[in-house]
C-alpha positions as CSV (number, residue, x, y, z in Angstrom):
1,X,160.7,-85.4,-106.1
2,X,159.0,-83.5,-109.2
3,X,155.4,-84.3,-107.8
4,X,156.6,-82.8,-104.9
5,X,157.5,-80.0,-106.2
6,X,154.3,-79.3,-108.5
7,X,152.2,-77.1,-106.0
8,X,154.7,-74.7,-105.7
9,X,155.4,-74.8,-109.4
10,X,151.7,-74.3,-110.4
11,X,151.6,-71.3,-107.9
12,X,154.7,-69.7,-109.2
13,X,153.0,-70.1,-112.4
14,X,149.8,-68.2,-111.0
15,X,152.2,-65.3,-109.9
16,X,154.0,-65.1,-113.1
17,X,150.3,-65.2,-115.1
18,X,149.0,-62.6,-112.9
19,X,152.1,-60.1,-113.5
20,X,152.2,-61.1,-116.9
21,X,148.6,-59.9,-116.8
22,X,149.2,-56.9,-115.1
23,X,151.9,-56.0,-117.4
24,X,150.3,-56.5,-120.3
25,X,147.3,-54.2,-119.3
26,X,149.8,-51.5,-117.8
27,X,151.2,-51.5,-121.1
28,X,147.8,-51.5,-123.3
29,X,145.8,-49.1,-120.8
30,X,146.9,-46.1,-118.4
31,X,146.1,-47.0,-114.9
32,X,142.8,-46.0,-113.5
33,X,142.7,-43.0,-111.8
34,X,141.1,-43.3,-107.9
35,X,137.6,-41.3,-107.6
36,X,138.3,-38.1,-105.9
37,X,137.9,-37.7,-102.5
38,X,134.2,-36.6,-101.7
39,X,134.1,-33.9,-98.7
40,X,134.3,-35.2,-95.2
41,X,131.3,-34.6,-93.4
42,X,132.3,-35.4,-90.0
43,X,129.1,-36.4,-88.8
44,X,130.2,-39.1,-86.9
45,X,132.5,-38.0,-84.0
46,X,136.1,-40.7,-84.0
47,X,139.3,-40.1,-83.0
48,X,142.4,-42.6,-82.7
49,X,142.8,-43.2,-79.2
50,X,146.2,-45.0,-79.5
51,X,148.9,-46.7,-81.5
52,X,151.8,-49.7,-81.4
53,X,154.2,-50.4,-84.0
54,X,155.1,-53.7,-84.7
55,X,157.6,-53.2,-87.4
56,X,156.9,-53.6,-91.3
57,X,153.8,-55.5,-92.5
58,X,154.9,-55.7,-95.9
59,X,151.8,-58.8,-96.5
60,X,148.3,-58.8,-94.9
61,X,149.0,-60.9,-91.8
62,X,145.6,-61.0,-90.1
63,X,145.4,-60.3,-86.8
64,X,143.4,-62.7,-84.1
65,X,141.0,-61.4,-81.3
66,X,141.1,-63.3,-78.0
67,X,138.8,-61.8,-75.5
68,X,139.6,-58.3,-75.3
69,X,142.6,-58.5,-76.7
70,X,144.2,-59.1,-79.8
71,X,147.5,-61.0,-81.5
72,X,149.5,-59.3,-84.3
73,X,152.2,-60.4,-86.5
74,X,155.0,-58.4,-88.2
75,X,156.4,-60.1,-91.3
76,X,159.5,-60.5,-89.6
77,X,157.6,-62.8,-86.9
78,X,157.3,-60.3,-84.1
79,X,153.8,-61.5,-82.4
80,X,152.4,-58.9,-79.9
81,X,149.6,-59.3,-77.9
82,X,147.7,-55.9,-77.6
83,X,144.8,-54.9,-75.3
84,X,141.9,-53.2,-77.9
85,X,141.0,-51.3,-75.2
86,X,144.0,-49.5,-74.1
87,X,146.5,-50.1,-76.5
88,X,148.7,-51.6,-74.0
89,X,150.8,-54.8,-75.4
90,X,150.6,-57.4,-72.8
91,X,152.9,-59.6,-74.1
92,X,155.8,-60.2,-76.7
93,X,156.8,-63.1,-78.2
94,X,158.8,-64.1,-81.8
95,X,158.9,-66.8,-84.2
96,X,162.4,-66.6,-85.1
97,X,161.5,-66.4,-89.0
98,X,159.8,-63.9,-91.7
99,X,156.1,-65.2,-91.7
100,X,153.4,-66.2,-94.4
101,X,150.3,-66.0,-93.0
102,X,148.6,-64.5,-89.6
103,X,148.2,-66.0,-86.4
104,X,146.1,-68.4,-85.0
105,X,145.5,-68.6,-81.1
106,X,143.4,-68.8,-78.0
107,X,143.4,-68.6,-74.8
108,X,146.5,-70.7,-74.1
109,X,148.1,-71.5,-78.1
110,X,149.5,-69.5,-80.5
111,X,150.4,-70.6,-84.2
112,X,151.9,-69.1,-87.0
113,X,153.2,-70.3,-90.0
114,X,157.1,-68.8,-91.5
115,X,157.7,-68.8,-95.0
116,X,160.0,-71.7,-95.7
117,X,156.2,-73.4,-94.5
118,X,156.8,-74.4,-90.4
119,X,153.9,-74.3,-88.2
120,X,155.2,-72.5,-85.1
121,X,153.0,-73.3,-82.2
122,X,153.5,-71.7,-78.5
123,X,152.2,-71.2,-75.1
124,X,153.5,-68.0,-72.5
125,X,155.7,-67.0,-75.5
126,X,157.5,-69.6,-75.3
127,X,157.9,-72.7,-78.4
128,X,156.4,-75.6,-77.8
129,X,156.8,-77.1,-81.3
130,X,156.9,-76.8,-85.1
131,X,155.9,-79.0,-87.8
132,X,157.1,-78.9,-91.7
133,X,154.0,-78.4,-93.7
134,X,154.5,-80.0,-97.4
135,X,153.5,-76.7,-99.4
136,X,152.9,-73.1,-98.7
137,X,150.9,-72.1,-96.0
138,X,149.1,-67.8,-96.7
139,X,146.0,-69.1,-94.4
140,X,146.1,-68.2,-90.7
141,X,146.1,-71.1,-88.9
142,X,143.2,-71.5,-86.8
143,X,143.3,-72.6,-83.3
144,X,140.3,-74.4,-81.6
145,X,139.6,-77.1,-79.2
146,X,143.4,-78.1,-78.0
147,X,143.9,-78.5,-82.1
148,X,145.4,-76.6,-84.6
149,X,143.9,-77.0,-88.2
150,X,146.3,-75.6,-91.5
151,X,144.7,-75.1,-95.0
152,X,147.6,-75.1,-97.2
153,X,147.5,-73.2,-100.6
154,X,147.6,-76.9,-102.4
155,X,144.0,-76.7,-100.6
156,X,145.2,-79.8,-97.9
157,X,144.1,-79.4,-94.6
158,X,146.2,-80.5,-91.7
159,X,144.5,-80.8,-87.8
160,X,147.2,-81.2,-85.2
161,X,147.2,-81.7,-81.3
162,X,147.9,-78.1,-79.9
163,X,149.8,-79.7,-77.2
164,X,152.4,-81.7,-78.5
165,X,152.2,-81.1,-82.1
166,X,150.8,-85.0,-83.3
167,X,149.4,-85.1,-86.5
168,X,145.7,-86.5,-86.0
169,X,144.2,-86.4,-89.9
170,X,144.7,-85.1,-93.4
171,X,142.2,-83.8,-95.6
172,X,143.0,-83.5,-99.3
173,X,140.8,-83.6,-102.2
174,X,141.5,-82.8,-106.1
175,X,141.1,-78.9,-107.3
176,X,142.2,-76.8,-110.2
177,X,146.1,-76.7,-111.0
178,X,146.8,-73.7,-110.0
179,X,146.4,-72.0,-106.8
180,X,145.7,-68.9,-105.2
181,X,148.1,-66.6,-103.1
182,X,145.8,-65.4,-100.6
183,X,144.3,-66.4,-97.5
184,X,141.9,-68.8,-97.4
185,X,138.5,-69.7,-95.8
186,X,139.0,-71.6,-92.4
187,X,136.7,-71.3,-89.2
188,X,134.3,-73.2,-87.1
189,X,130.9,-72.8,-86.1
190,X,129.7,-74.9,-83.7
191,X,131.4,-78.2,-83.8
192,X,132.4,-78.0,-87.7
193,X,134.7,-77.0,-89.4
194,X,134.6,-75.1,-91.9
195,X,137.2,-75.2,-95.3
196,X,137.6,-73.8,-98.8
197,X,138.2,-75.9,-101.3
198,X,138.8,-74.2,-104.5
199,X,135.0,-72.8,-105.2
200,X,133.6,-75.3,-102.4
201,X,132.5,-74.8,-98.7
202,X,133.5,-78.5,-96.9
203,X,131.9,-79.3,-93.4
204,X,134.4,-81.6,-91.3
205,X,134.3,-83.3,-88.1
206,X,137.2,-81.6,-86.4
207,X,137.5,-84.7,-84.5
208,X,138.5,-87.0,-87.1
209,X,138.3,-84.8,-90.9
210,X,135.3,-87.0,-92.0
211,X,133.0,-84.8,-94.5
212,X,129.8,-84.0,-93.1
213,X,128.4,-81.9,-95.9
214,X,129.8,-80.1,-99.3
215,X,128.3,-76.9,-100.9
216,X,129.3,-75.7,-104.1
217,X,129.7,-72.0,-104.2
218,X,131.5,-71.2,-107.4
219,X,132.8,-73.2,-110.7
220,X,135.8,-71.0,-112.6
221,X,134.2,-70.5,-115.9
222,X,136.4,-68.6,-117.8
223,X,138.7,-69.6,-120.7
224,X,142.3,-70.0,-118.8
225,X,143.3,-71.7,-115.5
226,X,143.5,-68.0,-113.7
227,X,140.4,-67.1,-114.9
228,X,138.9,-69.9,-113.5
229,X,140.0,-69.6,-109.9
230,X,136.9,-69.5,-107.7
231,X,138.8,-70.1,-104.5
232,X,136.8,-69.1,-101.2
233,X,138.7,-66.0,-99.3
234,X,139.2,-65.5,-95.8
235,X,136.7,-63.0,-94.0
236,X,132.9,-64.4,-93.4
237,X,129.8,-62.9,-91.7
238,X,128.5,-65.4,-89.3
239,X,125.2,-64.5,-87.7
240,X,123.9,-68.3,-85.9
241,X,123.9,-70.8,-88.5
242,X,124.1,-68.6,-91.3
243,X,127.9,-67.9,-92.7
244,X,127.8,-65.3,-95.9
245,X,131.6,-65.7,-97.6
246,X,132.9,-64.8,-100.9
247,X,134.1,-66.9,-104.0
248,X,137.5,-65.0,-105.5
249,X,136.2,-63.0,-108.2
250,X,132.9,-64.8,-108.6
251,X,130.5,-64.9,-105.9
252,X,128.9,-63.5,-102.6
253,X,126.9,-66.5,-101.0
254,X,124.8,-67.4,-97.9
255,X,125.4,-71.1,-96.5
256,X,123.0,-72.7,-93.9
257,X,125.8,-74.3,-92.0
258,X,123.2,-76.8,-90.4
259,X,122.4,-78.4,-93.5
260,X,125.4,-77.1,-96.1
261,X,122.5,-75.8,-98.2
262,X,123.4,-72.3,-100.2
263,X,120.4,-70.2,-99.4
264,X,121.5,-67.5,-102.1
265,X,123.8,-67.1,-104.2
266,X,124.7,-63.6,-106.3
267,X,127.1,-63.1,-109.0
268,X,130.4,-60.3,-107.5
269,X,133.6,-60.0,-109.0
270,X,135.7,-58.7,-105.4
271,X,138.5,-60.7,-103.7
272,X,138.3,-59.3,-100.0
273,X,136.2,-61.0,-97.6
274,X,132.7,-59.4,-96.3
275,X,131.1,-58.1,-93.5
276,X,127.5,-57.7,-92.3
277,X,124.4,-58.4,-89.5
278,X,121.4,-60.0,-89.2
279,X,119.8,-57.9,-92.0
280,X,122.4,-57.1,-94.2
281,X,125.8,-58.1,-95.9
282,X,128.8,-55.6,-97.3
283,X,131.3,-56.2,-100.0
284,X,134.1,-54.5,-101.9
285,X,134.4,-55.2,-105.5
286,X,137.7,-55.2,-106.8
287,X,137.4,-52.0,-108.4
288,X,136.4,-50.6,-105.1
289,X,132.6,-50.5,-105.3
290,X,131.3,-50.9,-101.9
291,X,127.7,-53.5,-102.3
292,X,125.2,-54.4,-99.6
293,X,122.9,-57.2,-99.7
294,X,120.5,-58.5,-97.9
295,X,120.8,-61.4,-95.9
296,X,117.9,-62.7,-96.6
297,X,117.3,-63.3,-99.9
298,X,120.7,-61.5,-101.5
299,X,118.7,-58.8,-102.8
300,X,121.0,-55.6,-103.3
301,X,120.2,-53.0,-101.4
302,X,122.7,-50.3,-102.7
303,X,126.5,-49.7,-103.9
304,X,128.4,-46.9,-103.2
305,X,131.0,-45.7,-106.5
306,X,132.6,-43.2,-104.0
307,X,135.9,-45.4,-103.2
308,X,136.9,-46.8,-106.7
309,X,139.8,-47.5,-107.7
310,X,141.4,-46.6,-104.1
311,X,142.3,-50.6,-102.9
312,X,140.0,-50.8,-100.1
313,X,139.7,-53.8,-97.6
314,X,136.9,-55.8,-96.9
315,X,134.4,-53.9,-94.9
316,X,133.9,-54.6,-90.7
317,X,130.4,-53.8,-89.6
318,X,130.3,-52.6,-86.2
319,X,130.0,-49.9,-83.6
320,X,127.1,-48.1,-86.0
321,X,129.3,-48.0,-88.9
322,X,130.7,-49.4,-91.9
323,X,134.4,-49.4,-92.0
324,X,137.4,-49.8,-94.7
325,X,140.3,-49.0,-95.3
326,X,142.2,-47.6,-98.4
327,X,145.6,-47.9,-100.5
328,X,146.8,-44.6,-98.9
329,X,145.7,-44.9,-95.2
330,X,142.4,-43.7,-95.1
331,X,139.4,-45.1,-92.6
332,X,136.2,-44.4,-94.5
333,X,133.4,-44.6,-92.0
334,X,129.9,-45.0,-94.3
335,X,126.3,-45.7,-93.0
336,X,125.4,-49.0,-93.2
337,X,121.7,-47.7,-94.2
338,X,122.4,-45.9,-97.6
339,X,126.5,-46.6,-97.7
340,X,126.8,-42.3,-97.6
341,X,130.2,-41.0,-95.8
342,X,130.2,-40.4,-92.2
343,X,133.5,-39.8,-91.3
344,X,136.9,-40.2,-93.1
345,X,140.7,-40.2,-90.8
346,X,144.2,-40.7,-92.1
347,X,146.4,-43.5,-90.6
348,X,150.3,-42.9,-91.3
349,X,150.0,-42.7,-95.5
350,X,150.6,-46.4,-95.9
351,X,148.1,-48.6,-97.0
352,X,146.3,-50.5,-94.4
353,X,146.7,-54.3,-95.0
354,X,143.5,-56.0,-93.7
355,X,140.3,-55.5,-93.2
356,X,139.7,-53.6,-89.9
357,X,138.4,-55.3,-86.4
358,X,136.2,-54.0,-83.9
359,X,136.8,-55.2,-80.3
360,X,136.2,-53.4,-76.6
361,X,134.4,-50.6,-78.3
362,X,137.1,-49.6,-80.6
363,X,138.0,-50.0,-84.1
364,X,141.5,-51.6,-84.9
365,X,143.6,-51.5,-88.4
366,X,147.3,-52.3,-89.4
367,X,148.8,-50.2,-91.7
368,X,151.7,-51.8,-94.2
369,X,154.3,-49.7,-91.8
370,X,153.4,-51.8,-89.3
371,X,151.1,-49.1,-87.1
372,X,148.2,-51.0,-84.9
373,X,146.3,-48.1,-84.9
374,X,142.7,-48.3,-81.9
375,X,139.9,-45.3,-83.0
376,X,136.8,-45.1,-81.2
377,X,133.5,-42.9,-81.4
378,X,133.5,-40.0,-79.4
């Protein structure tokens, strides 16, 4: 029963390292002040064009597109399907339980995970099963191909029929002791699939779990177990072949998926995922520093100080802009060219939760009051 037991120990130890960290340096040091707020040039013309609330978001459950619309959770386990468009919730459904992680879906599944660790699967909002998953789950699940794959923090991976709820295969493999409360890295291109495993990028046959190819991204270096977390986050740019991710406080890197070669690989010290195109890649640093690359070759292009200190997302590259959000509510709209302000708009004064998605046209954030909130360019 102890060895049972031992994930969840080792991540209750992380929690209590981490606060005793952040205690310690709240006690030693006064706490950064945020850069002030630069004036708003306006110069790109958005305005919110609707809002839903879902009810309190007090953890960043990310939400899921499907088509044009999109899935969100409340931590309570509301799930609402919303139509980016118009704002308009299609459907309503609940899990019955607080949640842990973000939702998972297609066309015809939806998954979720509560946080006594049950994998809630269901179809026309209605339950079709659940499964007990053997640690904690902070990973949305991701559903693809009638199958619906779980990373678990203990870094397992789980692939179950979407129908019915068999197991098919389990993929575990050794890491460091203690692991990281945040989502993970879990998506597919093409027909693999792709996992974190502490600082390593996995290719797997969805079919049957067998490794096709394993890329290291990031070894922990530093003199104590959190130090040396090097964990892969959740939120890639994916252009083709080519998927750009982030090692927790270590790394931005470019993987050919093809081959599970690293085509660059650049020191960074954020823990949000990243955004970007064909030419370029954007990250937040952890002291808000907003960094592009370029794809190519990781060269950086530029940084942008304006936003430090001011917990900001991961940036969402789309509609001709870059987009965060902040600790206090605020969209900062910046040129992807030179990383200036275009445009800055409140939310409700909470801080938004996840980095922002861009469907049907419009721009979509949730705020930690639980406000799904659509802008668009006018």
């Amino acid at each position: 029963m102890a060895q049972d037991r031992s994930p969840l120990r080792r991540l209750w130890a992380l929690w209590v390292c981490c606060l005793a960290i952040a205690l310690s340096a709240c006690a030693s040091f006064e706490k950064p002040k945020p850069e002030p707020l630069e004036a708003n040039p306006a110069t790109l013309a958005v305005k919110e064009v609707w809002r839903v609330n879902l009810g309190a978001t007090a953890s960043p459950l990310e939400m899921r597109a499907v088509g044009a619309t999109l899935w969100a959770a409340a931590t309570q386990g509301d799930l609402s399907l919303i139509d980016a468009a118009t704002g308009q919730v299609r459907a309503r459904s609940s899990a019955g339980q607080s949640l842990s992680a973000g939702v998972g879906a297609d066309k015809q599944f939806v998954a979720v995970v509560s946080r006594d660790n049950q994998l809630i699967v269901q179809s026309d909002q209605k339950e079709l099963w659940r499964q007990k998953i053997p640690s904690l789950v902070v990973t949305p699940p991701l559903v693809a191909g009638e199958r619906v794959f779980v990373l678990a923090a203990d870094r397992t991976v789980y692939a179950f029929d979407a129908a019915n709820g068999r197991k098919l295969w389990t993929q575990q493999r050794s890491g460091e002791s203690l692991l990281l409360a945040q989502a993970g890295l879990l998506t597919a291109v093409g027909d693999t699939l792709l996992v974190a495993q502490g600082g390593r990028l996995l290719g797997l046959n969805p079919q049957n779990g067998s490794l096709r190819w394993d890329v290291q991204v990031a070894s922990g270096r530093g003199v104590n177990e959190v130090e040396r977390l090097a964990d892969l986050v959740s939120g890639v740019s994916r252009v083709a072949d080519s998927v750009c991710l982030r090692a927790f406080q270590y790394a931005v890197s470019c993987v050919d998926t093809r081959t599970g070669r690293s085509v660059w690989n650049k020191s960074a010290s954020g823990a949000s995922g990243i955004g970007g195109d064909a030419q370029t890649v954007f990250g937040t640093e952890s002291d808000g520093k907003v960094i592009a690359w370029r794809r190519a070759d990781g060269e950086k292009l530029w940084t942008n100080e304006k936003l430090r200190f001011r917990s900001v997302t991961g940036p969402t590259l789309a509609g001709g802009a870059l987009l965060l959000g902040d600790g206090d509510g605020n969209l900062h709209f910046l040129s992807p060219t030179d990383g200036k302000l275009l445009n800055r708009l409140s939310t409700d004064g909470s801080p938004i939760v996840s980095a922002p998605v861009w469907l049907a046209s419009t721009w979509v954030v949730v705020t930690e009051r639980g406000n799904v909130i659509g802008f668009r360019a006018q």
